[in-house]
C-alpha positions as CSV (number, residue, x, y, z in Angstrom):
1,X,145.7,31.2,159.3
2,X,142.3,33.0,160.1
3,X,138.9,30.9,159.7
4,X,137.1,32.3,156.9
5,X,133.1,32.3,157.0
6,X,133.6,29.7,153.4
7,X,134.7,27.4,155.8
8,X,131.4,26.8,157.4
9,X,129.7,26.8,154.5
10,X,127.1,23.5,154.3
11,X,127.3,23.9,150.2
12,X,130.5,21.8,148.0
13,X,129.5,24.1,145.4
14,X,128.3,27.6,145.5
15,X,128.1,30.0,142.7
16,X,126.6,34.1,143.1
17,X,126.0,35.5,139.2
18,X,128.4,33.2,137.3
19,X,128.6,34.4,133.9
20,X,130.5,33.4,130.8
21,X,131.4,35.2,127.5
22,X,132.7,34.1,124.9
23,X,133.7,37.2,121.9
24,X,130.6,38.8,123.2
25,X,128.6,35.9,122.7
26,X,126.8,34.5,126.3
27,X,127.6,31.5,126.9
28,X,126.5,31.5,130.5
29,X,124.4,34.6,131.7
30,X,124.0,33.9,135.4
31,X,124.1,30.8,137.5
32,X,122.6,30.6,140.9
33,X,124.0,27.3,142.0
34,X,124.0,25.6,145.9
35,X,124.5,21.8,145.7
36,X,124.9,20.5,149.4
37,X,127.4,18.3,151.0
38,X,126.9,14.7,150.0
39,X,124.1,15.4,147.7
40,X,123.9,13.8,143.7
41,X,122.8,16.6,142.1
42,X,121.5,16.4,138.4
43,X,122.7,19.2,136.2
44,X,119.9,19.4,133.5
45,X,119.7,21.2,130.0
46,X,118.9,21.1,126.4
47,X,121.7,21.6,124.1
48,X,123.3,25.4,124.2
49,X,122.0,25.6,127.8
50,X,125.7,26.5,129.4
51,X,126.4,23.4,130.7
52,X,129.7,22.3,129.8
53,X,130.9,26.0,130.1
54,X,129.4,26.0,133.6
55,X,131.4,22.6,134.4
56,X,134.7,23.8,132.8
57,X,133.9,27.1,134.8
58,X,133.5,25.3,138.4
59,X,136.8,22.8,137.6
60,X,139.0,25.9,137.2
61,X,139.3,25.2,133.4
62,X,137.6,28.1,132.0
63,X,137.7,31.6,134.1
64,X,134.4,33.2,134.5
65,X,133.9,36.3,132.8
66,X,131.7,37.7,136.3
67,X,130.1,36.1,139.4
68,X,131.4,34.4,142.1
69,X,132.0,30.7,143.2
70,X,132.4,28.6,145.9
71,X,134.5,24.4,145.6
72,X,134.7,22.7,149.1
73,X,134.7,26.5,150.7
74,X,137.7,27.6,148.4
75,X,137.3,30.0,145.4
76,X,137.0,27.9,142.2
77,X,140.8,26.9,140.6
78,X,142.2,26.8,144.2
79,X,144.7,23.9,144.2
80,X,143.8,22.6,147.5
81,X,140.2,22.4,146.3
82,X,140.7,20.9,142.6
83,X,142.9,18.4,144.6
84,X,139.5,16.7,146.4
85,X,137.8,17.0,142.9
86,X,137.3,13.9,140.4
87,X,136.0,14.4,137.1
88,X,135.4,11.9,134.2
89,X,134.7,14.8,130.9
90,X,132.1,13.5,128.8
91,X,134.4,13.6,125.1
92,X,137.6,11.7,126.9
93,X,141.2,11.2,124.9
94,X,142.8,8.3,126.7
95,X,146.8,7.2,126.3
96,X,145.8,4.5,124.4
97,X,149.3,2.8,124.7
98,X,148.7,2.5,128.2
99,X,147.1,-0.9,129.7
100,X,144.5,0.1,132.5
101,X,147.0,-0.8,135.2
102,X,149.4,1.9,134.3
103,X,146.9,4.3,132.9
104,X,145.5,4.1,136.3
105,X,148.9,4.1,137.8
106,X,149.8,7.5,136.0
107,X,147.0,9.2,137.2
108,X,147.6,8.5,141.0
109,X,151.2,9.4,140.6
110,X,149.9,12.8,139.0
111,X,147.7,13.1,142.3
112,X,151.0,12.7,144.1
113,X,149.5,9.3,145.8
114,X,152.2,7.4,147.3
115,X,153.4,4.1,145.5
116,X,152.0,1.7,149.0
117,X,148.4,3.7,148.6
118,X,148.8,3.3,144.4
119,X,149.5,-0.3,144.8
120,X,146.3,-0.9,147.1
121,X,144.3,1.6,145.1
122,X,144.7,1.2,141.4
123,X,143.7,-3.1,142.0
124,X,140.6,-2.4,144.1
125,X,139.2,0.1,141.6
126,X,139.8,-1.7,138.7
127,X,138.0,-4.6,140.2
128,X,135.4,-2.5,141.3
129,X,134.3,-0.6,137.9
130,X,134.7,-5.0,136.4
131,X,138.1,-4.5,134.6
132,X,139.8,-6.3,136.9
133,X,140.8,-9.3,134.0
134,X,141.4,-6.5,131.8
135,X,144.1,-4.4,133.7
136,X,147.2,-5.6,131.2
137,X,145.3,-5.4,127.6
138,X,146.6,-2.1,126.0
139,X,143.5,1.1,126.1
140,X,143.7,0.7,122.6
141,X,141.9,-2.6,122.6
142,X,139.2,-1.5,125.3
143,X,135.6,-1.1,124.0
144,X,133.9,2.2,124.5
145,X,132.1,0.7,127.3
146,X,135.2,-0.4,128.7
147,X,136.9,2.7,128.3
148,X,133.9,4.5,130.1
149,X,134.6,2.6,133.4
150,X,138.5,2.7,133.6
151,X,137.5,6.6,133.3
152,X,135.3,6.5,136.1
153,X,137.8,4.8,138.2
154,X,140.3,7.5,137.5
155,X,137.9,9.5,138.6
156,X,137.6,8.0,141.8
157,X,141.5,7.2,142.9
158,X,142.2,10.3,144.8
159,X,139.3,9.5,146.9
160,X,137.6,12.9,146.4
161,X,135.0,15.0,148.1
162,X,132.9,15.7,145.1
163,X,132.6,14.1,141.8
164,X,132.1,15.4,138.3
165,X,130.6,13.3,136.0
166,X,129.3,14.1,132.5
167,X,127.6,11.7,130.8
168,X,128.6,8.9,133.2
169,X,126.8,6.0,131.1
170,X,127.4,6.8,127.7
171,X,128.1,3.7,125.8
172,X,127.7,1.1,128.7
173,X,125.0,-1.7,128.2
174,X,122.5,-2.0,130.9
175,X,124.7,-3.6,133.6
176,X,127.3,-1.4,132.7
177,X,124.8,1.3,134.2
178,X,123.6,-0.6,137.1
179,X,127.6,-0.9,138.2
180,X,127.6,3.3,137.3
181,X,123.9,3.6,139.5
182,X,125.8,1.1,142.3
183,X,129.2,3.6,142.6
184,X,127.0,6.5,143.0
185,X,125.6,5.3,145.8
186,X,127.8,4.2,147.3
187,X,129.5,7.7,147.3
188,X,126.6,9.1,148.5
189,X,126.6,7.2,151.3
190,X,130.6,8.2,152.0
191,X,129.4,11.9,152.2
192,X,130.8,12.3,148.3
193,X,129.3,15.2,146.5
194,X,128.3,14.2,142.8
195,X,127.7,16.4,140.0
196,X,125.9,14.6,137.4
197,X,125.4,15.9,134.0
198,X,123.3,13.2,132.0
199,X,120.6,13.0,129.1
200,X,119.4,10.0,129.8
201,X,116.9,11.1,132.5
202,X,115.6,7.7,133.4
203,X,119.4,7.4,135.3
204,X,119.4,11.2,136.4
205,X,115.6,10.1,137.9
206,X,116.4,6.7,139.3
207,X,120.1,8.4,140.6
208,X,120.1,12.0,142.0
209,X,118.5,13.6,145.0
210,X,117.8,16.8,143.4
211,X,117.7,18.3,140.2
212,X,118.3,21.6,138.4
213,X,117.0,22.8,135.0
214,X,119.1,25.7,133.5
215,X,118.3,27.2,129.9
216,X,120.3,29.8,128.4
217,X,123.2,29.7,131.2
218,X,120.1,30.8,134.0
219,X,118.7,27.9,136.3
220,X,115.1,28.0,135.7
221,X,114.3,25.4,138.2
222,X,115.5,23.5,141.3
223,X,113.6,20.4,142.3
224,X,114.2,17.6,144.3
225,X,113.1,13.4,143.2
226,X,111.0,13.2,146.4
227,X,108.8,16.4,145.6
228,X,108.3,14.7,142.1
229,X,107.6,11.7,143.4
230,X,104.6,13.5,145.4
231,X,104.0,16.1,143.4
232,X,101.0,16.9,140.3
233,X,99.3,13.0,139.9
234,X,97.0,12.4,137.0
235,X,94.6,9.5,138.3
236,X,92.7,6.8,136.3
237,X,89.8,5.2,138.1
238,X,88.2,2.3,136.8
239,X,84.5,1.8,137.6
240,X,81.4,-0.5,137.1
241,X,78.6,1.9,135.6
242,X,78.6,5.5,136.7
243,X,75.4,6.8,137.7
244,X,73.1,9.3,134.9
245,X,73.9,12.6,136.5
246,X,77.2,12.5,135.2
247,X,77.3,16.2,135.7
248,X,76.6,16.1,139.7
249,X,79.0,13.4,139.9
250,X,81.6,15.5,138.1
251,X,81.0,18.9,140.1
252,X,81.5,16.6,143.0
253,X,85.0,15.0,142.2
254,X,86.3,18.5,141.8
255,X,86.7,19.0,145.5
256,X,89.6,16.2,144.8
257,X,91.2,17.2,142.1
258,X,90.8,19.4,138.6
259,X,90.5,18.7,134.6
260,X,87.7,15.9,135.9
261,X,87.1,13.8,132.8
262,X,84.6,10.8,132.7
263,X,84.2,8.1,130.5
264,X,82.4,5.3,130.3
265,X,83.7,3.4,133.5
266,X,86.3,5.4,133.2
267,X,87.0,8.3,135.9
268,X,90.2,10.9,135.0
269,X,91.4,13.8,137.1
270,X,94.4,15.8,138.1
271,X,95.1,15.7,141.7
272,X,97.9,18.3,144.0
273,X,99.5,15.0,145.3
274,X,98.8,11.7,146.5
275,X,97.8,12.2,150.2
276,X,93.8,12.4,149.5
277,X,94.1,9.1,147.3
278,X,92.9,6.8,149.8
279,X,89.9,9.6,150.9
280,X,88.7,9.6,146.8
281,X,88.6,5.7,146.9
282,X,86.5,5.6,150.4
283,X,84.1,8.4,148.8
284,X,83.8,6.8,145.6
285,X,83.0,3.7,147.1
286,X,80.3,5.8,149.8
287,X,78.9,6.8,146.5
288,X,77.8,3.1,145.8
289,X,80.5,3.1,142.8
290,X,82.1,-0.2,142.4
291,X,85.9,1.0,142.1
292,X,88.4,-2.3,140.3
293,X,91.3,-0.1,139.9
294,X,92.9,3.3,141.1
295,X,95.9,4.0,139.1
296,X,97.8,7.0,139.5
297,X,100.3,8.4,137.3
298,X,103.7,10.9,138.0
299,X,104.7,12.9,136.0
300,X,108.3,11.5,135.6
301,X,111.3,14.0,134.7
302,X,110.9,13.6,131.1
303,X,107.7,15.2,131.3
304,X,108.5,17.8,133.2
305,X,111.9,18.6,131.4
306,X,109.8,19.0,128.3
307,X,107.6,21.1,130.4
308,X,109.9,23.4,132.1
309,X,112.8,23.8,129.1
310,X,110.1,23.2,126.1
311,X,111.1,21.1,122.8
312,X,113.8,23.7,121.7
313,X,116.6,21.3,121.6
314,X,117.9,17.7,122.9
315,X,120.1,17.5,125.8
């Protein structure tokens, strides 16, 4: 079999112009995606934005009405690809007859797992996801909590290269979402690939590597946590008296930073990053200015979603 140049390709998911239609109506107009090998990637939106057609669209569920795509170097709905894939939907309809053992169980014989690889499988991951006390009690009797994590550990049986998961922590209490933050991680450091689709950002900002913003099927913008972590800082100084020319002083503090604001003992500015922090506290201080706090402030991805896709719509 010739090598094909997809092959090579450093990207588990790649999409050129992917668009969706829908009886003429646009759902997705035209994705540019290129999540890397290994990476937790946060797929971000308000509500409308494409993103469960783009998801459906990328697991082979939905065909694409245009555009091209990429999943683990094989065009999307390629068996051998969607047989690395793991995906836990967001609205899930369990067989609630089943206990979590053989729900579990199920699954891995639909991956065509062999019974010695079930048998170690299906125990470990229900012990790891905290159902392991719960693996005979019926699905019907499992809280929606509960229900979340046996969905992650199906999942996660086939072992696979990349990870869909939409809305993840919905209806888990807070260590319920530290066990979810904990798996992640722990497939990122495997090499897994996860595709998160979340709206609670404070996970997506504490979880993924890199985020993209799409509105109206079109990714608007691709950023990763460490440029937000040293990106635009707003930055409160705390002062004993600042001198009379407040003017001067002000014309002077705009070499560090812009939208200089002072108050009383209060300085406020909007600095490019964080590097020249430690250079305004040495110059303030060189100024005779006695400084008791420096506080600065990021704008965290709340902000910026707000910023970027406007107040049109939740997530």
């Amino acid at each position: 079999m010739s090598t094909t140049r997809a092959d090579f390709s450093p990207y588990t998911i790649e999409t050129a112009h992917l668009r969706k239609e829908y009886s003429r109506k646009v759902a997705v107009a035209d994705l540019d995606l290129q999540v890397g090998q290994g990476e937790v990637f946060g797929f971000l939106g308000p509500n409308g934005a494409g993103k469960t057609t783009s998801i459906k669209m990328l697991l082979g569920l939905a065909k694409p009405t245009s555009g091209d795509a990429q999943l683990l170097g094989k065009p999307i709905g390629d068996p051998q690809s969607r047989s690395r894939v793991g995906f836990l939907p967001e609205h899930f309809r369990f067989h609630d007859w089943l206990n979590g053992a053989e729900f579990l169980q199920l699954h891995a014989q639909l991956y065509g797992m062999s019974e010695a690889d079930r048998t170690e499988r299906v125990p470990a991951l229900l012990k790891r996801v905290g159902l392991e006390e719960h693996a005979s009690k019926k699905l019907r009797g499992y809280s929606k909590g509960m229900l979340q994590r046996v969905g992650l550990a199906q999942a996660l049986l086939n072992r696979p290269a990349v990870v869909f998961l939409d809305e993840p922590t919905s209806g888990l209490d807070p260590i319920g979402r530290i066990l979810v933050r904990d798996i992640i991680r722990e497939l990122r450091a495997e090499g897994t690939t996860v595709f998160l689709n979340s709206h609670l950002l404070s996970e997506v900002e504490i979880t993924c590597d890199r985020v993209v913003f799409i509105k109206q099927g079109t990714v608007v913008k691709s950023i990763s946590m460490k440029e937000i972590e040293q990106g635009i800082t707003q930055v409160e100084v705390r002062v004993g008296a600042l001198p009379a020319d407040r003017a001067e002083l002000q014309r002077m503090l705009s070499r560090f930073g812009t939208d200089v604001k002072l108050d009383s003992d209060r300085i406020h500015l909007v600095m490019p990053n964080q590097t020249a922090l430690p250079e305004l506290a040495r110059w303030l201080i060189g100024q005779g200015l006695d400084v008791y706090a420096l506080t600065p402030h990021h704008a965290s991805l709340e902000e910026m979603f707000l910023q970027i896709v406007g107040t049109d719509g939740g997530l």
